[in-house]
C-alpha positions as CSV (number, residue, x, y, z in Angstrom):
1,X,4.4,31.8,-22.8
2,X,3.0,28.4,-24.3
3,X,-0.2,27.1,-24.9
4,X,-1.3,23.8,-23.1
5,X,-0.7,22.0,-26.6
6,X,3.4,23.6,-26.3
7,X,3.4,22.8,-22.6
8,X,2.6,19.2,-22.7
9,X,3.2,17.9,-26.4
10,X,6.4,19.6,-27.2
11,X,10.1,18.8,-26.5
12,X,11.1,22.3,-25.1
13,X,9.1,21.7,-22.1
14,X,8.1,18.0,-21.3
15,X,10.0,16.6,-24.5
16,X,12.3,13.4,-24.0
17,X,15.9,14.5,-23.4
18,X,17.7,12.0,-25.2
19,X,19.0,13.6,-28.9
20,X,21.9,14.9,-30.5
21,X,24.2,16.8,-29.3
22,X,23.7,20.4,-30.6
23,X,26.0,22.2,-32.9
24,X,28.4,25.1,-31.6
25,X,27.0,27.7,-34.1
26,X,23.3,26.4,-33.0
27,X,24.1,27.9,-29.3
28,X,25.1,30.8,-31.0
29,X,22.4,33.7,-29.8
30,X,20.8,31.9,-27.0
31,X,19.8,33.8,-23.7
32,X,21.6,32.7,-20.4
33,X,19.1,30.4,-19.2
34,X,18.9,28.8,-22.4
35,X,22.3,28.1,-22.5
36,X,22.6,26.4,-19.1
37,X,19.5,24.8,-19.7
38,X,21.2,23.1,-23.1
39,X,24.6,22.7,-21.2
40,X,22.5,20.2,-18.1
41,X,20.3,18.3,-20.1
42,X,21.3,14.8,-21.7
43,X,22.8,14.6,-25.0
44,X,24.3,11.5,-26.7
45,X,27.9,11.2,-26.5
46,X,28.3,14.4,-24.4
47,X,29.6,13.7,-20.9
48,X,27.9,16.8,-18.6
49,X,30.1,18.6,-16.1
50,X,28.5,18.8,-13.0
51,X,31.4,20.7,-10.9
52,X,29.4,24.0,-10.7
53,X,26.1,22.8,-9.6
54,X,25.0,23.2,-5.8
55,X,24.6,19.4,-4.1
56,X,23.7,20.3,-0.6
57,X,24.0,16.5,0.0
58,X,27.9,16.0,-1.2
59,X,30.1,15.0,1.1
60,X,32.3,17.6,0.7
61,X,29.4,20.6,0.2
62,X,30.8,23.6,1.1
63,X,28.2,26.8,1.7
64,X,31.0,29.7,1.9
65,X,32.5,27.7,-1.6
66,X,28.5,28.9,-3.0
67,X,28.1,32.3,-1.1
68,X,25.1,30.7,0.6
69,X,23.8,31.8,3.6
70,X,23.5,29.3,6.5
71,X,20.9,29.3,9.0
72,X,19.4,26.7,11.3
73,X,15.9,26.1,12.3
74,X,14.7,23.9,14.8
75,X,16.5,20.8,13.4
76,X,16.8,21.7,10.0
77,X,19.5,23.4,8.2
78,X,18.5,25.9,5.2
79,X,20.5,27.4,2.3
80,X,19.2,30.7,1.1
81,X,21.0,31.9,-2.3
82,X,22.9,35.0,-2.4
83,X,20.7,35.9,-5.9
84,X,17.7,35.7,-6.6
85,X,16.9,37.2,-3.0
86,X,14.4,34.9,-1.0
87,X,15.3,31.4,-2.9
88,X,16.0,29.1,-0.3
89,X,16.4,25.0,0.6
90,X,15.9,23.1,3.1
91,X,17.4,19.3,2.8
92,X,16.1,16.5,3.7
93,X,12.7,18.5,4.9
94,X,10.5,15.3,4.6
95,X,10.8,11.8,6.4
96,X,10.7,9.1,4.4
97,X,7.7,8.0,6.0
98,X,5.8,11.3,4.6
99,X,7.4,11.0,1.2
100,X,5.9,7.6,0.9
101,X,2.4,8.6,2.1
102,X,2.3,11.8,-0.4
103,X,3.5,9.7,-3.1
104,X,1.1,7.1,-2.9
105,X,-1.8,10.1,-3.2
106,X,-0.1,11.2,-5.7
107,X,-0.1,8.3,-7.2
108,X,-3.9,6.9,-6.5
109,X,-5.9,10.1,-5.9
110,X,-4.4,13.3,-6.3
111,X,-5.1,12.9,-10.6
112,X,-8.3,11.7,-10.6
113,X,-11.5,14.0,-11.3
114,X,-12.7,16.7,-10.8
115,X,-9.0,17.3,-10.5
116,X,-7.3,18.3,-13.7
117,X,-4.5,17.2,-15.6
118,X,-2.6,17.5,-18.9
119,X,-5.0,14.6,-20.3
120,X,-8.2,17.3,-20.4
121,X,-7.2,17.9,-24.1
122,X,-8.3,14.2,-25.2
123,X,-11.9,15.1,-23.2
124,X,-14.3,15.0,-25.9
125,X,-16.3,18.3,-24.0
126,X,-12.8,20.1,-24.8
127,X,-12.7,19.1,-28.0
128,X,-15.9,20.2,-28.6
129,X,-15.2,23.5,-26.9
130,X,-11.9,24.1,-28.4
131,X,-12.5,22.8,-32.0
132,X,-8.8,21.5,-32.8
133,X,-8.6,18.4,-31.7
134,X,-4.9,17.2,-30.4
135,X,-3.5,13.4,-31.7
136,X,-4.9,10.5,-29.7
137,X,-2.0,9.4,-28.0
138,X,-1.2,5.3,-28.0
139,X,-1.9,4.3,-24.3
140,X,-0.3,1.3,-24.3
141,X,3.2,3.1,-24.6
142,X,2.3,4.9,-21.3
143,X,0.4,2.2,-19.1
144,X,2.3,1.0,-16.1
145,X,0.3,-1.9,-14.5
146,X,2.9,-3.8,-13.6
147,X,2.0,-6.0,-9.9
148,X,6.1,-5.4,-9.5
149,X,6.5,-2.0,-10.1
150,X,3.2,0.1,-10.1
151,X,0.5,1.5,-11.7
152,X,0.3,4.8,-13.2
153,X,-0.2,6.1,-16.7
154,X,2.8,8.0,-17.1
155,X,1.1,10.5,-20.2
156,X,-0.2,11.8,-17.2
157,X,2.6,15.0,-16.7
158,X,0.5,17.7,-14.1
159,X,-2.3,17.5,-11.9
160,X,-3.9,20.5,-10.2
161,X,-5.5,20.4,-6.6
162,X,-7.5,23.6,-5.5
163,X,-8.1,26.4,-7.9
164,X,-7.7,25.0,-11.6
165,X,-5.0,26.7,-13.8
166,X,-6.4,27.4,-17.1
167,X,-3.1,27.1,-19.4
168,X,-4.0,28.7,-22.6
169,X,-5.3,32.0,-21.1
170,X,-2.4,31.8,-18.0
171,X,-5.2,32.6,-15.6
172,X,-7.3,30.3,-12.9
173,X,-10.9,29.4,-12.5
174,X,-13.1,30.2,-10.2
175,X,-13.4,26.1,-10.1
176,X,-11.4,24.6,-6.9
177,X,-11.4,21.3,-6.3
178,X,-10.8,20.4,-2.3
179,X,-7.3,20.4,-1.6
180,X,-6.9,17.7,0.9
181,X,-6.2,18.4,4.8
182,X,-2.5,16.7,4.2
183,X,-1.7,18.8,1.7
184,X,-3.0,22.1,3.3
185,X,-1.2,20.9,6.2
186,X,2.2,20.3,5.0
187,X,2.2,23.9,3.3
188,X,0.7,25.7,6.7
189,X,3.4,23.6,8.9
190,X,5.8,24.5,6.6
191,X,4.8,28.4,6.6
192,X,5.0,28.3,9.8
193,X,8.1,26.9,10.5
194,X,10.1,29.1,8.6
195,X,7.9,32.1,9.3
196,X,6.8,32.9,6.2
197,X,4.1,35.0,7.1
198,X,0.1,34.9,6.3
199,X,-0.2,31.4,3.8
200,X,-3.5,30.6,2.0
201,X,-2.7,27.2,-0.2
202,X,-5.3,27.5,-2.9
203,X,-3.6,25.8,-5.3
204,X,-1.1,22.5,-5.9
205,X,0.3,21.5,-9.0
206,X,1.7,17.9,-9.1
207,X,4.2,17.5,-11.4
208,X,5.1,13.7,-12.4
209,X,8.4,13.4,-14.0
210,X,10.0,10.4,-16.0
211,X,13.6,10.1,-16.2
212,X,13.5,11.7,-19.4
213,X,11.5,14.6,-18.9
214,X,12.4,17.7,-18.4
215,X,10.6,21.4,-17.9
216,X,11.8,24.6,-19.9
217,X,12.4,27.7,-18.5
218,X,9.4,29.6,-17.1
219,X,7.9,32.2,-14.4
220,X,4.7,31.4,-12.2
221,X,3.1,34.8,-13.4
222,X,-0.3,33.7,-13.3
223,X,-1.6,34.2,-10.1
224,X,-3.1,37.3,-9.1
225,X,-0.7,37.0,-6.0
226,X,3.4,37.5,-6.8
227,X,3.9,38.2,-3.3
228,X,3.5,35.4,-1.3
229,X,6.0,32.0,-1.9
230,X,6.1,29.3,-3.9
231,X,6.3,25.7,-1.5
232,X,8.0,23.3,-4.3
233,X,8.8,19.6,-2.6
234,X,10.7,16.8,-4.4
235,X,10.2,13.1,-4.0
236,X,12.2,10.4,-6.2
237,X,15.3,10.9,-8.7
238,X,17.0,13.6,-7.9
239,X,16.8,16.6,-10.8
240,X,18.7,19.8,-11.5
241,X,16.9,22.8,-11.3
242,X,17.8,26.4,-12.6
243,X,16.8,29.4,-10.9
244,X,17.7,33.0,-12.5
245,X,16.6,36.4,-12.5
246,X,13.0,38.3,-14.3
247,X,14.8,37.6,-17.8
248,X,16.2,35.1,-19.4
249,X,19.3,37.0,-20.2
250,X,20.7,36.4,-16.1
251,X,22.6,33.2,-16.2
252,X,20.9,31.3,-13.4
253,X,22.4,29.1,-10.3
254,X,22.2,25.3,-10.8
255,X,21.0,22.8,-7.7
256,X,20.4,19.5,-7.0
257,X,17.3,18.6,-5.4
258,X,16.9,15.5,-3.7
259,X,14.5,13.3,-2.6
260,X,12.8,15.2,0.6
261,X,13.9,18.2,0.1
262,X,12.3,21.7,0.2
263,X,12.8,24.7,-2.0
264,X,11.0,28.3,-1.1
265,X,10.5,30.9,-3.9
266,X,9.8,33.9,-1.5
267,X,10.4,37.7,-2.0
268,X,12.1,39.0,-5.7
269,X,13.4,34.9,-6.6
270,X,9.1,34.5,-6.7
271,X,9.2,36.6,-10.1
272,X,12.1,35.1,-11.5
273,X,13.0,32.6,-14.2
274,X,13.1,29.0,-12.9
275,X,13.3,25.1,-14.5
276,X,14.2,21.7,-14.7
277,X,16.2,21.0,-17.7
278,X,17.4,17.6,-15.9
279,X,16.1,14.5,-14.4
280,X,19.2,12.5,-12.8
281,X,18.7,8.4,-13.5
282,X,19.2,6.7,-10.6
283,X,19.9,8.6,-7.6
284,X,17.2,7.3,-5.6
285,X,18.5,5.2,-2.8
286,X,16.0,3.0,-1.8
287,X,17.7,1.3,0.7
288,X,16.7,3.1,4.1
289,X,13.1,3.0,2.4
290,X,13.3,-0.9,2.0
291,X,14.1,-0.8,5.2
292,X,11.6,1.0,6.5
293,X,8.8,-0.6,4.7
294,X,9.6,-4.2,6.9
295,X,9.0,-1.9,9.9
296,X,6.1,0.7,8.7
297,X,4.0,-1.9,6.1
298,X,5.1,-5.2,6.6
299,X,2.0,-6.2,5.2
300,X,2.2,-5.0,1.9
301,X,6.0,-6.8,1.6
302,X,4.5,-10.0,3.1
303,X,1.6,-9.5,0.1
304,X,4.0,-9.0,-2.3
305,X,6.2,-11.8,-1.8
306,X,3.1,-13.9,-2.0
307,X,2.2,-12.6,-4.8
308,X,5.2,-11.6,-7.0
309,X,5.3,-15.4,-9.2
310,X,1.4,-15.4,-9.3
311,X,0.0,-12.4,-10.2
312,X,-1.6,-12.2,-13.7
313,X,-1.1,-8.3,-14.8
314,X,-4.0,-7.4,-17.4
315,X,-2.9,-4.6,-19.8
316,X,-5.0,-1.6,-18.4
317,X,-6.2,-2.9,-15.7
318,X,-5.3,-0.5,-13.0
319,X,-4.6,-1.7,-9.1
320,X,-4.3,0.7,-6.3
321,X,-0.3,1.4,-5.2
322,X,0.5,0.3,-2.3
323,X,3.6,1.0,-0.3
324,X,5.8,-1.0,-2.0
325,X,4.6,0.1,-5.5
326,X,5.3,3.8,-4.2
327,X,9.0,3.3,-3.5
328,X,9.3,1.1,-6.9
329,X,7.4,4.4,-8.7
330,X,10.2,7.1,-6.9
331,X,13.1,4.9,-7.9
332,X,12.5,5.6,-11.7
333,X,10.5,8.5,-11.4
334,X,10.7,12.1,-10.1
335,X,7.5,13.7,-8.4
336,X,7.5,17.6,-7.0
337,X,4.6,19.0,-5.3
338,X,4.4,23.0,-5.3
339,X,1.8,25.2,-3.2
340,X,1.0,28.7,-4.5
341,X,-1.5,31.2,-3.3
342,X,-3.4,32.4,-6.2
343,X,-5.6,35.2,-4.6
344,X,-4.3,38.6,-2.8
345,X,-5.2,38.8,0.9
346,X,-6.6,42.0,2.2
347,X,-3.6,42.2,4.2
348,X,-1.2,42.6,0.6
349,X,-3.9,44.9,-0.7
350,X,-3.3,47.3,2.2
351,X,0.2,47.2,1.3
């Protein structure tokens, strides 16, 4: 498993997708996973073929033609995959109304301290601590603060809410930061609407994606718990994500995950091999969220038409997003929030 320098800095993981194509005798050797992962992700002058991956929002999506099993729940329809066991996806879970107001945390709050993210390695205590100090990186490349589109820095790849993951040992601290009650509420709702059983979130990991990010192959084998499931939610550009088996060597399904939706890692798929070796450019449509900004926040349209020829933006000088600035953010950008309980109950420790 990588380091926190190899998770963050390099291109296997968070790397820009945009390079040459590979050479055939290069794929030569590769696991499975790798080789789907190289097959989705963005290479010049390689057009990808999509025809195998799972869109549970294509007009002609067919569960039977994908061996997925169909079940409804309340009002929403779910998708469990034949293998890995206990992978499932629910579509459309979210309103657009909540994807907006979990954005904009995400977007104001849910990276500031004592929460950490990806940027601890420029804090001069960790320097200290660590004694190899990691390249400044050139801020101005990465600033967003932009009155028309938003304000983010966009070096900024994770944040972690609850207990903090400690990347280079793979283990967590016995720091927690409070996870706020709209976040411990979505997961519990969430448990409990698909019966998931006994749910302790005690820890979130926001994961801010640019168009040409991607994440490599990996299991979430750090918590002390590998029993109870992983809540993963997607907001923005739509991505393709890659789940498999305990190895690498199991060539693993492809799906699209759009804006709203809900995927479960519950039962075996919890131990298995997943990733995102794809963000998809534009396949946000904004249109019903235009819309339904003039009803929700009319407000902060009527502000920004006032504002929009008048604004002075200062390089670094950060505004709070508003609503508008949210929607702007998740049409270029990919955001997925995922809930994991880190600690076995008493009840698993009977078991």
């Amino acid at each position: 498993q990588m380091c926190i320098r190899d998770r963050v800095s390099t291109q296997s993981t968070w790397g820009k997708m945009y390079k040459a194509q590979p050479k055939e005798e290069e794929e030569k050797g590769f696991s499975a996973f790798k080789t789907a992962e190289k097959f989705y992700r963005a290479y010049k002058g390689k057009k990808t073929d999509f025809s195998e991956v799972i869109d549970f929002a294509a007009p002609d999506f067919d569960a039977a033609k994908h061996g997925l099993k169909h079940k409804k729940v309340g009002d929403f329809d779910t998708y469990s995959l034949n293998y890995p066991e206990g992978c499932f996806v629910v579509p459309g879970y979210l309103s657009r109304e909540a994807q907006i107001e979990i954005a904009k945390r995400a977007l104001n709050d849910y990276w500031k301290e004592p929460n950490r993210t990806n940027l601890f390695i420029y804090d001069g205590q960790y320097r200290e601590q660590d004694g190899t100090l990691p390249r400044d990186y050139n801020k101005e490349k990465f600033l967003v603060t932009e009155f028309n589109r938003y304000y983010f820095n966009k070096k900024i790849r994770w944040s972690n809410v609850g207990f903090q993951y400690d990347w280079n040992n793979r283990d967590y601290h016995s720091k927690k930061t409070k996870i706020p009650p709209e976040l411990e509420g979505l997961a519990l709702g969430t448990i409990e609407k698909f019966s998931l059983g006994e749910y302790e979130p005690e820890s979130v990991i926001i994961n801010y994606y640019d168009k040409k990010n991607h994440m490599g192959g990996h299991l979430d084998d750090g918590e002390l718990d590998q029993v109870s499931p992983i809540l993963s939610y997607s907001l923005g550009l739509s991505c393709i994500f890659l789940i498999g088996g305990p190895t690498k060597e199991i060539k693993p399904a492809a799906l699209r995950l759009n804006s709203g939706d809900l995927l479960v890692m519950s039962g075996f798929s919890r131990t298995c091999f997943h990733g995102v070796p794809r963000v998809l450019e534009s396949t946000f449509d904004r249109t019903p969220f235009d819309k339904l900004l003039l009803e929700k926040w009319p407000a902060a349209i009527e502000e920004h038409q006032k504002l929009a020829k008048t604004v002075v933006d200062v390089e670094g000088e950060f505004r709070s997003n508003d609503e508008v600035h949210v929607v702007n953010y998740l049409s270029e950008n990919r955001l997925n929030i995922n809930f994991r309980q880190v600690n076995i109950s008493a009840k698993e420790e009977k078991s």
